[in-house]
N, C-alpha and C positions, 0 to 999 in steps of 0.2 A: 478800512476796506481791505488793507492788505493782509491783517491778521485775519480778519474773516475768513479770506481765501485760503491761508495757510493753514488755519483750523479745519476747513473741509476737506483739503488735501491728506490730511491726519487722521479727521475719521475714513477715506478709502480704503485707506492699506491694507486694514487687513480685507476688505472684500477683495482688492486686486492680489492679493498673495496667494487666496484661496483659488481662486481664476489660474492664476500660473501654473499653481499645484496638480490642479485638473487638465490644463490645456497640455501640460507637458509630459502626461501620462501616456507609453507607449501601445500603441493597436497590436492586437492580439493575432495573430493568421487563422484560417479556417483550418480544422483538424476534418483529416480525411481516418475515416474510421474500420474503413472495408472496402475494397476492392475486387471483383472478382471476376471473369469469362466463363462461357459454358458454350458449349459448341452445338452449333445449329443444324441439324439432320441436311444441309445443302449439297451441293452437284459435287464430290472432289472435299464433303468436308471443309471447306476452306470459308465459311460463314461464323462470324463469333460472335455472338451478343455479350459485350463487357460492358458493368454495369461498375458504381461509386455507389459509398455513404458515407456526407459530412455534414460536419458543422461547423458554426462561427460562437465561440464565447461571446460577442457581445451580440449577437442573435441580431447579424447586419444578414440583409439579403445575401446568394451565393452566385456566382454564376460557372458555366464550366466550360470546359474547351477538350477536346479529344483530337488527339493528335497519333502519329503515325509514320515512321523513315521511308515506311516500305508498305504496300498494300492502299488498301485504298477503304475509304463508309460508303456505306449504302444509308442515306435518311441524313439528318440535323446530327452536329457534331456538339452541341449546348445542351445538352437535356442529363440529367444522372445515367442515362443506360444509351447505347450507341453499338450499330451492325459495323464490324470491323471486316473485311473483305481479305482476306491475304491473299499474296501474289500464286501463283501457278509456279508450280515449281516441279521437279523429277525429282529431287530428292527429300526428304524430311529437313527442314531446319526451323531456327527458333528465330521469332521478332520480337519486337519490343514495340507495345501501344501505351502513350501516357494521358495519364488526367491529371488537367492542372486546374484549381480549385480556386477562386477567388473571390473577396468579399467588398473590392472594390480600392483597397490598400495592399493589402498583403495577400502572395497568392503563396497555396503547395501546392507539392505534383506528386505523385506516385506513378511508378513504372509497371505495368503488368508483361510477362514474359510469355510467350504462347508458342509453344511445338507445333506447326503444322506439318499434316501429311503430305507425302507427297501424290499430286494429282494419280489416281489408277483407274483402269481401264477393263472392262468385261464383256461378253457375250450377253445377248438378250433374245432368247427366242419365246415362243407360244405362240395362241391361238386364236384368233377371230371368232366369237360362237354367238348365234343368236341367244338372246337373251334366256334367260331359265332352262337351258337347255343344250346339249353338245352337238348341235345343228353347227356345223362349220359354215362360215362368212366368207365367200371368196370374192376376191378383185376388192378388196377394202383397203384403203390407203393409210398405211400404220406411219404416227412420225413418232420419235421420243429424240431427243439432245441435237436438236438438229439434224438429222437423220430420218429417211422415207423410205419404207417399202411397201410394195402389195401382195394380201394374201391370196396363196396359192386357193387350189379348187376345194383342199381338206381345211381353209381357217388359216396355215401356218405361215407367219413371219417370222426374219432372223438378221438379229445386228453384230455385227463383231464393233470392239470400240466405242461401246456406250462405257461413258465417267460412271463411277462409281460411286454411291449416295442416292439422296432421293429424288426419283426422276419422275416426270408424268407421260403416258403414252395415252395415246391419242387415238382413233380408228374413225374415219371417216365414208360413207360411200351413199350414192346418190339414191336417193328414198328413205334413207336409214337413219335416224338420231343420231349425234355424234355421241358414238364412246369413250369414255375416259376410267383409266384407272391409275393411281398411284404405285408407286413398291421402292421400297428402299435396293437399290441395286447393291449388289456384292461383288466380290472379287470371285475369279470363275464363270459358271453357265448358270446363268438365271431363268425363271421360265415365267413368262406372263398371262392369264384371260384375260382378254376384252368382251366386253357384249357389246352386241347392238341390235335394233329392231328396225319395224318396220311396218306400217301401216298396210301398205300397200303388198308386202309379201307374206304376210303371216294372215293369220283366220283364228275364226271365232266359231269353236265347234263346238254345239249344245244340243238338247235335245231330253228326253225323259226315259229313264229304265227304270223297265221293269221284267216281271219272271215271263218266259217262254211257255210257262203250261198255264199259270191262273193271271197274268198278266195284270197281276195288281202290279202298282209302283214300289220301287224300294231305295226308303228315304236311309239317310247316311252311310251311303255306300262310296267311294272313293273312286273316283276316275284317275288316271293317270296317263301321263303319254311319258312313252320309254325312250330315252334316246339309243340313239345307230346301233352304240354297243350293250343296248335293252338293260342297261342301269335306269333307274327312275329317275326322270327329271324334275326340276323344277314346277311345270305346267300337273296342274290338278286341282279336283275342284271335288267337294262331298255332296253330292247331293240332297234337295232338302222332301220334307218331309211329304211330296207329293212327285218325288223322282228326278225332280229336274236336276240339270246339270249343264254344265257351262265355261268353260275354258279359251281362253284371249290368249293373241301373241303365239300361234302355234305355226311355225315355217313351213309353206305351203310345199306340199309333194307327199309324197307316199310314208306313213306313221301309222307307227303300231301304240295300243290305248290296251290296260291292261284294268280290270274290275276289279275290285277288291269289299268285303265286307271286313267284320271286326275279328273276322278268324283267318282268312284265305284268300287267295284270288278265287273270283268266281267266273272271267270268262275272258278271253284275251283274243285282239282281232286286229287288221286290217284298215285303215280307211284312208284314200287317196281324197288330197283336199289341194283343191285348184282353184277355190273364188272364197273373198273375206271374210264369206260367212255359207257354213255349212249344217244341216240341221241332219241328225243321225238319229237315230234312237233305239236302245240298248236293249237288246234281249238273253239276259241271263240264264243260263242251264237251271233246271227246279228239279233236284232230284225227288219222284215219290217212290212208292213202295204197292206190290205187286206180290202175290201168295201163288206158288205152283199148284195145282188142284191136288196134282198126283202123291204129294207127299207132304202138303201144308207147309213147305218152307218161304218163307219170307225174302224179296230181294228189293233191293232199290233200285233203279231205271233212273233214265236221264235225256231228255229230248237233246240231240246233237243233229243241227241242222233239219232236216227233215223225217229222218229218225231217229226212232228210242231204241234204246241200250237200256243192256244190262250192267249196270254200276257197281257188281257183284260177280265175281266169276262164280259159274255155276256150282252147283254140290249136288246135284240127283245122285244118288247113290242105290240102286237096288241089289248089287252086287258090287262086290271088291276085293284086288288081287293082289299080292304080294307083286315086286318091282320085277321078280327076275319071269313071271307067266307074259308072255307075250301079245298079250292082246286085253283088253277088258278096261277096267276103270279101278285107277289109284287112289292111296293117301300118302302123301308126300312123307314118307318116313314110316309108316305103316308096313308093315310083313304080316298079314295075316291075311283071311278070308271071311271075316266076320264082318259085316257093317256095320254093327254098334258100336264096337270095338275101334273101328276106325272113325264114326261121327264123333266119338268122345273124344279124340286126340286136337292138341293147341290147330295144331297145322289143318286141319279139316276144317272148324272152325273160322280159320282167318284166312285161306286160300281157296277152301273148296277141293273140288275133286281136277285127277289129271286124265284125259281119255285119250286111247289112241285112235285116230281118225275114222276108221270102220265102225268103228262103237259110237264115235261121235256123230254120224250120219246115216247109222242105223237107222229104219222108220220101227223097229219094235221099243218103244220107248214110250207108247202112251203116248205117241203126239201121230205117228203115221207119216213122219218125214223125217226124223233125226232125235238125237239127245235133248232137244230144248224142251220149255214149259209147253203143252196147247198155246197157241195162240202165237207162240214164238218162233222161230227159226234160226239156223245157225248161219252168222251172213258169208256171202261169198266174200271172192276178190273184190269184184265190183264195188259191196257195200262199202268194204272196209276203203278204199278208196274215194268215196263219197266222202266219207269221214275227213279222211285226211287232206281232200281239199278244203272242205268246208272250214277247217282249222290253221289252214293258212300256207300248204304245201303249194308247191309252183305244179301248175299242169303237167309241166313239160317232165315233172321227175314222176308222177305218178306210177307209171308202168316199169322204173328201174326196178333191177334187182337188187339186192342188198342192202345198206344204209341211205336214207335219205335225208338230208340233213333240212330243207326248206322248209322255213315257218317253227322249227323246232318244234314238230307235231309231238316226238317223243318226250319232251318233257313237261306239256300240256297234258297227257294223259297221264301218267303218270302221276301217283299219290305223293301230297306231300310231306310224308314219314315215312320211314320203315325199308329204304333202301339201303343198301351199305354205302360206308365213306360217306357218306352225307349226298350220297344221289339221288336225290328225292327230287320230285316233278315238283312244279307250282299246281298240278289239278287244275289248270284254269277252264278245263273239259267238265269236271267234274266226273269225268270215268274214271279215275280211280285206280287204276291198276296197281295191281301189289306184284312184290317181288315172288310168286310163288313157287319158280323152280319150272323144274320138266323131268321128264322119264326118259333116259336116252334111250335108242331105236334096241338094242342089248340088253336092256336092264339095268339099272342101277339108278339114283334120284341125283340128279345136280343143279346149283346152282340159287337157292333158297335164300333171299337176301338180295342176291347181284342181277335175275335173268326175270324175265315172264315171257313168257311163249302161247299164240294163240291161233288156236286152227282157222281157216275159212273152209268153206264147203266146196272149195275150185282146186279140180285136180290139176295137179300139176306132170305128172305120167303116170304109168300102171304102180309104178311102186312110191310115188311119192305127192304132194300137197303143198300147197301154198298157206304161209304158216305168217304172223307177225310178230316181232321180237325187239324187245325192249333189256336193255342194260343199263347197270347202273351208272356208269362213267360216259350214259352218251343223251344228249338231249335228242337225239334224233329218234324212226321209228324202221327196222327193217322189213323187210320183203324179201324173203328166203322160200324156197322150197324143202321139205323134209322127208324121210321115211313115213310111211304110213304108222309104223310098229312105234313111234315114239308117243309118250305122255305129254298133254300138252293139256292148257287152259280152256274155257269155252266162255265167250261170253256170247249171250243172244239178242236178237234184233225182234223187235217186235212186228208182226204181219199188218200189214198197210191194211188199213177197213173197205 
């Protein structure tokens, strides 16, 4: 029995030797491989997502720990990646955040070093604007970094001591969606938009255009509404292919809506909107064309308002005088006496003739009242005044003298080419005016490129007339009185039936 036992004792050994050999094998630590931070666009900068990569040789689970002397996490400190917070400081300095790595025997650590800035501070101003559009938002409650103000009557709010980094500002006001926008803040003056809407203040203004003379529809044509300072906004809408149109979210009160096809504006106007919903509907200028009897010349017309125009300044021509004779009918840079001679020249062509006012209101002219075609007449004051209300002038300037700037008639009539310095109208009239110059009361041609000048048939005293005047560097339309003796433009009006 007892060698039994001693024999089996003998065969163990070497199993038990193998056991000890293994059992007294030392555990390996986890190897941390990469450690690294990357800074978070937060308030001051001072947000750091530092992140590990490890592993364990014998491929034992890991666990981790983030630690910190100074500063503070935002989230779980156990995971490979961790929000490290640093302290608030005035001056730049450096910390120290570590990860210690362990596989449940042996742990490492590694140290990550980190520069934080120091906390800085900026101005923040802009502007409250209803949405798609630079309609200003007043009495709206703006807050960003703890911080409140309310906008003034034009949209504007203003913070001094907003942190610097990415901030969110806020705009609130009652009936209105809450606005929000993001912006990375800088060191200096920052500027911000908000939008916001409104159910209840804005409108929905639709309706179908189409032409003023054949009143068919006209499908993809561009509606726009212009903001304050008649940039294009956001609000527009194409019409489809039966006219209609239709534009939301539009800030109730007085708005200018401007036409457009795929070459021009074609008609730009007016519309006061006081309730959600507003139904308008568009009547476009249609230019056609119109043959003088007296001399088979060809013109194109344009319904404005209640009357038609001549979309062409005149060219009757039966006689023509050089600049320095006193009276009669021009060609802008012409010296001669010949009429052929003068219909051949670029300028006759694309300007037409210049008359001075005698000759313009002549009834020897094959019409029995003035220089115009049969059927047409040369308009007074009055009409031209029709005009330029109809096109968006305020009543009350009507009757000045000299430049009137309301509605910006003058750059509505006005063609959109061929001015200098690039003063070209938008035509949203479709009159068309070219720069074609004048005859001063003296003699001599000025101003070909930069001026147009056009007679009315209302006198102004025995030696002078009521004239209108368009320049290239002004959107507006003058109301001058002149010499009789000077050369000037004609366009005519046609005779009511």
């Amino acid at each position: 029995m007892k060698n039994q036992l001693i024999r089996q004792i003998i065969r163990l050994i070497p199993l038990m030797a193998v056991f000890m050999l293994f059992s007294c094998e030392k555990n390996l630590p986890p190897r941390i491989t990469k450690t690294e931070f990357a800074r978070e666009p937060g308030i001051g900068n001072n947000n750091f997502d530092v992140r590990v990569e490890a592993s364990d040789p014998e491929l034992n689970p890991l666990t981790y720990r983030w630690s910190a002397k100074k500063g503070s996490f935002s989230g779980p400190t156990d995971q490979t990646d961790a929000i490290w917070v640093a302290p608030v400081s005035s001056t730049d300095d450096s910390y120290e955040v570590i990860i210690s790595v362990s596989d449940g025997q042996a742990e490492t650590s590694d140290t990550l070093s980190i520069t934080v800035q120091a906390l800085r501070f900026a101005k923040l101003t802009g502007f409250a604007l209803f949405t798609n559009c630079k309609v200003p938002v007043g009495g709206a409650i703006i807050r960003v970094d703890g911080k409140t103000d309310t906008t003034a009557l034009d949209g504007s709010f203003s913070f001094d001591g907003v942190r610097v980094g990415r901030q969110t500002i806020t705009a609130e006001k009652p009936d209105f969606t809450v606005g929000m926008t993001k912006l990375m803040v800088s060191e200096g003056v920052n500027t911000a938009l908000i939008d916001l809407t409104s159910e209840k203040y804005t409108c929905k203004l639709y309706g179908n255009i189409t032409g003023n003379m054949s009143h068919n529809p006209k499908p993809f044509y561009t509606v726009t509404i212009l903001n304050p300072d008649n940039s294009d906004s956001g609000l527009k809408f194409i019409s489809g292919v039966d006219g209609y149109y239709e534009i939301s979210g539009i800030p109730l009160g007085l708005v200018r809506l401007i036409v457009r096809d795929d070459v021009r504006a074609r008609m730009e106007t007016l519309v006061y909107l006081e309730t959600t919903d507003h139904l308008f509907n568009i009547l476009v200028p249609e230019p056609f064309r119109f043959t003088d009897s007296r001399d088979n010349m060809e013109y194109e017309a344009v319904r404005i308002s209640s009357k038609i125009w001549m979309a062409q300044n005149l060219a009757y021509i039966p006689h023509v005088a050089p600049s320095f004779d006193q009276g009669g009918i021009w060609v802008y840079g012409y010296s001669g006496y010949d009429p052929a001679a003068a219909k051949a020249t670029d300028n006759f062509t694309k300007y037409g003739c210049l008359y001075d006012w005698k000759t313009a209101t002549s009834p020897d002219n094959a019409n029995g009242k003035d220089i115009c075609p049969p059927g047409w007449h040369l308009p007074d004051d009055d009409e031209w005044k029709s005009m330029e209300l109809a096109l968006g002038m305020e009543a009350t300037e009507l009757d000045s003298t000299g430049w009137r700037f309301s509605g910006d008639v003058g750059k509505k009539i006005k063609f959109e080419a061929g001015w200098d310095s690039d003063g070209n109208g938008s035509n949203s009239s479709s009159f068309s005016a070219l720069p074609a110059g004048y005859r001063y009361a003296t003699g001599g041609f000025l101003g070909m490129g930069g001026f147009a000048t056009f007679w009315t048939a209302t006198v102004f005293d025995a030696a002078s007339s009521y004239r209108r005047y368009l320049y290239y560097n002004q959107p507006a339309i003058g109301r001058f009185n002149d010499f009789i003796t000077s050369g000037f433009s004609v366009r005519c009006v046609k005779n009511s039936d």
